[in-house]
C-alpha positions as CSV (number, residue, x, y, z in Angstrom):
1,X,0.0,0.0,0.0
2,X,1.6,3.1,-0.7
3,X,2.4,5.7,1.5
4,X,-0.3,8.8,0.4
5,X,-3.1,5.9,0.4
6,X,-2.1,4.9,3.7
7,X,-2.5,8.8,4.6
8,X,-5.3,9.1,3.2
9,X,-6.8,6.0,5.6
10,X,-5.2,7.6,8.6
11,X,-7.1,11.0,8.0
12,X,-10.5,9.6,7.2
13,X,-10.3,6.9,9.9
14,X,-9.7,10.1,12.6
15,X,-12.1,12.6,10.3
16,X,-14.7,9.6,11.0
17,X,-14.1,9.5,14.5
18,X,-14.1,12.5,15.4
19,X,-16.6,14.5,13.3
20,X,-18.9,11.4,11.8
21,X,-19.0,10.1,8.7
22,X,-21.7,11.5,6.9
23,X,-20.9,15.1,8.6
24,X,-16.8,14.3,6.7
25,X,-16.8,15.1,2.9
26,X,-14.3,13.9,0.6
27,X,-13.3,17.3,0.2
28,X,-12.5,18.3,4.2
29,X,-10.9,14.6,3.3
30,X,-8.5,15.6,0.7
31,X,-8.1,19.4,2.4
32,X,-6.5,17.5,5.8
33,X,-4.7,14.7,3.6
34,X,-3.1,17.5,1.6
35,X,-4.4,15.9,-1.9
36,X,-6.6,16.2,-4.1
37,X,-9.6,14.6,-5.0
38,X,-8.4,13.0,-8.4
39,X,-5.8,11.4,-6.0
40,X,-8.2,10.0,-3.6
41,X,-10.4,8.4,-5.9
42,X,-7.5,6.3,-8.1
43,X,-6.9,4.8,-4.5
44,X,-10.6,4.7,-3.7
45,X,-13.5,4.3,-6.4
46,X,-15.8,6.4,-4.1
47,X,-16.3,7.3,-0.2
48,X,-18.6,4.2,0.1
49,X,-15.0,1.9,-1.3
50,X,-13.0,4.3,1.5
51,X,-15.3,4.2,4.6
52,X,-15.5,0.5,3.8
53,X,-11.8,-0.1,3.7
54,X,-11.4,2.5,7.1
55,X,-13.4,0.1,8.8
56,X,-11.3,-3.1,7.7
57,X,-8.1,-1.6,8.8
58,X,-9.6,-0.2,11.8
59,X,-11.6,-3.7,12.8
60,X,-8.1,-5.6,11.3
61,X,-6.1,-3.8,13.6
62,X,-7.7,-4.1,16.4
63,X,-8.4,-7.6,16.5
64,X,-4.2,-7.7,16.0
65,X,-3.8,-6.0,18.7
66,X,-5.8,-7.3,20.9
67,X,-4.8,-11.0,19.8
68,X,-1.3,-10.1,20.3
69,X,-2.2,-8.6,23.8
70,X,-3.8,-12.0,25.1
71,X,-1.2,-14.2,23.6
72,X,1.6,-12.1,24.9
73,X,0.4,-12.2,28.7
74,X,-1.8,-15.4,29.0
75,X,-0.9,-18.6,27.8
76,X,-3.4,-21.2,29.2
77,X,-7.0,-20.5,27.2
78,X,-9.1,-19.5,30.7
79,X,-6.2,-17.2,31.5
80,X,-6.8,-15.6,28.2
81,X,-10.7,-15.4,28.8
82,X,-10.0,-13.7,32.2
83,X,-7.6,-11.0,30.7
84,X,-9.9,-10.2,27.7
85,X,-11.7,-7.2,29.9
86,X,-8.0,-6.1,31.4
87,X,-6.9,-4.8,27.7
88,X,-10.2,-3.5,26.7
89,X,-10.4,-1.1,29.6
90,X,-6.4,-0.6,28.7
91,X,-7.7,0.3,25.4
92,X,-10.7,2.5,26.7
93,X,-8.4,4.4,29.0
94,X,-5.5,5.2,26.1
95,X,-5.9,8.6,24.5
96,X,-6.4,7.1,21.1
97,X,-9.7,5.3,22.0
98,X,-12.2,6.6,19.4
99,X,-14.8,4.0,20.4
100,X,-16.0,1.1,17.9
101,X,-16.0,1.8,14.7
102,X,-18.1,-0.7,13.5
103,X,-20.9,0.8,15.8
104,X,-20.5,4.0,15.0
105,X,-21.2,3.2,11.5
106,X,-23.9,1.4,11.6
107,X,-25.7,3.8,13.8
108,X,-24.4,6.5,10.7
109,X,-25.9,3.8,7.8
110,X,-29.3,1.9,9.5
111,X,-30.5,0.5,6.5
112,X,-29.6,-3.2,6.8
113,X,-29.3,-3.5,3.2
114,X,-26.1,-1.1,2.6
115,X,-22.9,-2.1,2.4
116,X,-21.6,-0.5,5.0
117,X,-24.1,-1.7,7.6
118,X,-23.7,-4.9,6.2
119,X,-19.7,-4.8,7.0
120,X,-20.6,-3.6,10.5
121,X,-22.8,-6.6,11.0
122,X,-20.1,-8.5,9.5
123,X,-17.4,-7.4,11.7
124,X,-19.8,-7.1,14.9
125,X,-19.9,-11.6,14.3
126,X,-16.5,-11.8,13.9
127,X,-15.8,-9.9,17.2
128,X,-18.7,-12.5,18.8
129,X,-17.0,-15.4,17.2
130,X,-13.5,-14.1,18.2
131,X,-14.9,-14.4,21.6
132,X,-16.8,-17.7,21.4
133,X,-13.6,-19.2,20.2
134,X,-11.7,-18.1,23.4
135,X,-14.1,-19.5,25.5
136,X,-14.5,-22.8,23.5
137,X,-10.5,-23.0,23.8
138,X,-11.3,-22.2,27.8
139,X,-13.7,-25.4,28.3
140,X,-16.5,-23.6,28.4
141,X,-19.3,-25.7,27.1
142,X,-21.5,-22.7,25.9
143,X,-19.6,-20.9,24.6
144,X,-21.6,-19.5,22.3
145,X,-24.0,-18.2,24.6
146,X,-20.9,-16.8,26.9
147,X,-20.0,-14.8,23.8
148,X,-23.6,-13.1,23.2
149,X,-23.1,-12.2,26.9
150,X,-19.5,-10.8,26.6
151,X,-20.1,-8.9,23.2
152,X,-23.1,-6.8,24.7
153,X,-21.2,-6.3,27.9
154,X,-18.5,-5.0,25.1
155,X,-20.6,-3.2,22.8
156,X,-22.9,-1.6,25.3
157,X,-19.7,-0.3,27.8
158,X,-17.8,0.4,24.7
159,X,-20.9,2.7,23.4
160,X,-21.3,4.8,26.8
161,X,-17.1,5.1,27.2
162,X,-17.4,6.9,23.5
163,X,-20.6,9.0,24.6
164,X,-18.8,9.8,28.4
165,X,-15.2,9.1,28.3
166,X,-14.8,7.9,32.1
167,X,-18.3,6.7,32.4
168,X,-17.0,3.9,34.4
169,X,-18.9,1.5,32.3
170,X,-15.6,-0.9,31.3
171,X,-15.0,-1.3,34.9
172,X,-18.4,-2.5,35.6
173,X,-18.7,-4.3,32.2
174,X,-15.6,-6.2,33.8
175,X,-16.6,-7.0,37.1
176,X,-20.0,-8.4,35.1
177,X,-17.9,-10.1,33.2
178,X,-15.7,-11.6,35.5
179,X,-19.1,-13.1,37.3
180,X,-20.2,-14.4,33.9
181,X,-16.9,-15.9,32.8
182,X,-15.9,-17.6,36.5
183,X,-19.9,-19.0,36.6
184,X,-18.8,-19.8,32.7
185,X,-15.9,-21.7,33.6
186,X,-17.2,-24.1,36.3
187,X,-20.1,-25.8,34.4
């Protein structure tokens, strides 16, 4: 990827963030970026193609990082499960914490038939499979229905954190959590 299509991510991704995405235009895009508008659409077909591949890098990256978090500091699977809320309220509490893109969109494009609602969908399963996947690997024998219950604690304490930075909602998201996973791990 080259280097001005990599800016032009970066400044979108925070433009997104920070104002919305249907408040950004392409040209407060380009403006920021320092390009122009010829440039940003050979890299991207149209602002539908570019808030699509902001929220891929954006989900990408944080599932990376968060995967490299929990294999880093946990090695046995229930260990892992247990940490899971430790780097999310690490993440909540960093200055770069912008919230979950994927929600943030969809609120922005309801219509389940769009494509971008459709990603956010998308990547909203992925996140719930991500989780039922650590708590399979943990023993837990639902773990499917473990990972409903984690991903709203998630989303919902994710959502207020973005609305009221400080809320306190991850911290009680994660002593919820911890009841739910413990209770989780002895059936």
């Amino acid at each position: 990827m080259s280097l001005l299509k990599q800016k032009i991510l970066h400044v979108a991704s925070d433009l997104f963030h920070t104002r919305g995405i249907n408040s950004t235009g392409v040209d407060t895009i380009v403006a920021v970026a320092g390009t122009t508008k010829m440039t940003l659409y050979k890299h991207f077909t149209s602002k539908e193609i570019l808030i699509i591949e902001v929220l891929k890098k954006g989900h990408q990256d944080f599932q990376a990082w968060l995967s490299d978090k929990l294999s880093n500091h946990s090695k046995k699977p229930s260990e892992k499960l247990q940490k899971l809320f430790d780097f999310l309220e690490e993440w909540v509490n960093s200055p770069d914490y912008q919230g979950m893109a994927f929600l943030k969109a969809s609120a922005e494009f309801p219509e389940e038939s769009n494509a971008i609602h459709r990603l956010s969908a998308e990547q909203s399963e992925a996140f719930r499979a991500y989780l039922s996947l650590l708590a399979k690997d943990a023993g837990v024998a639902d773990h499917e229905g473990l990972s409903l219950q984690l991903s709203l604690l998630i989303e919902g304490a994710m959502q207020a954190e973005h609305m009221r930075r400080g809320s306190g909602s991850i911290k009680y998201a994660k002593k919820a959590a911890k009841l739910l996973i413990d209770d989780a791990l002895k059936s």
